[in-house]
C-alpha positions, 0 to 999 in steps of 0.5 A: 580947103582949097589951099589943102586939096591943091597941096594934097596933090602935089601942085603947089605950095606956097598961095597968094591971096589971089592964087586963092580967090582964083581957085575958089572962083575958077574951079568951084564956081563960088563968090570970093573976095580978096578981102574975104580971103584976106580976113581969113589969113588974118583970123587963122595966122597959125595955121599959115606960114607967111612967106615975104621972099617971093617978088609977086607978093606975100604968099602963104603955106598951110601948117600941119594944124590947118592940113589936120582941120582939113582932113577932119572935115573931109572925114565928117563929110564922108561919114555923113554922106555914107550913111 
């Protein structure tokens, strides 16, 4: 989600693992691990694009089938909370 709302506002594209857990920590005050994100790459490969060119690292771009998921949740949330 994160990975989606970043990209959504034209800030970034391409995420490390680190990059994520900053975000999830930094910005929602929320507990992350590296192994936890890294675990989510690995059980939802289809929905990265896997970059190796960058010299910080193996990055990650979200595809349009994760940026679909993204949006379906934000859409559920939205018709629960207006009720």
């Amino acid at each position: 989600m994160v990975m989606y709302i970043v990209t959504s506002e034209a800030k970034g594209d391409f995420f490390s693992i680190a990059d994520v857990q900053c975000l999830v920590t930094d910005l929602w005050g929320l507990h992350s691990s590296s192994k936890t994100i890294s675990n989510i790459f690995t059980e939802n490969k289809s929905w990265f694009k896997v970059d190796t060119s960058f010299k910080e690292g193996t990055k990650r771009k979200l595809l349009e089938g994760a940026k679909e998921y993204a949006r379906k949740i934000i859409e559920e949330f939205n018709k629960a909370t207006n009720k």
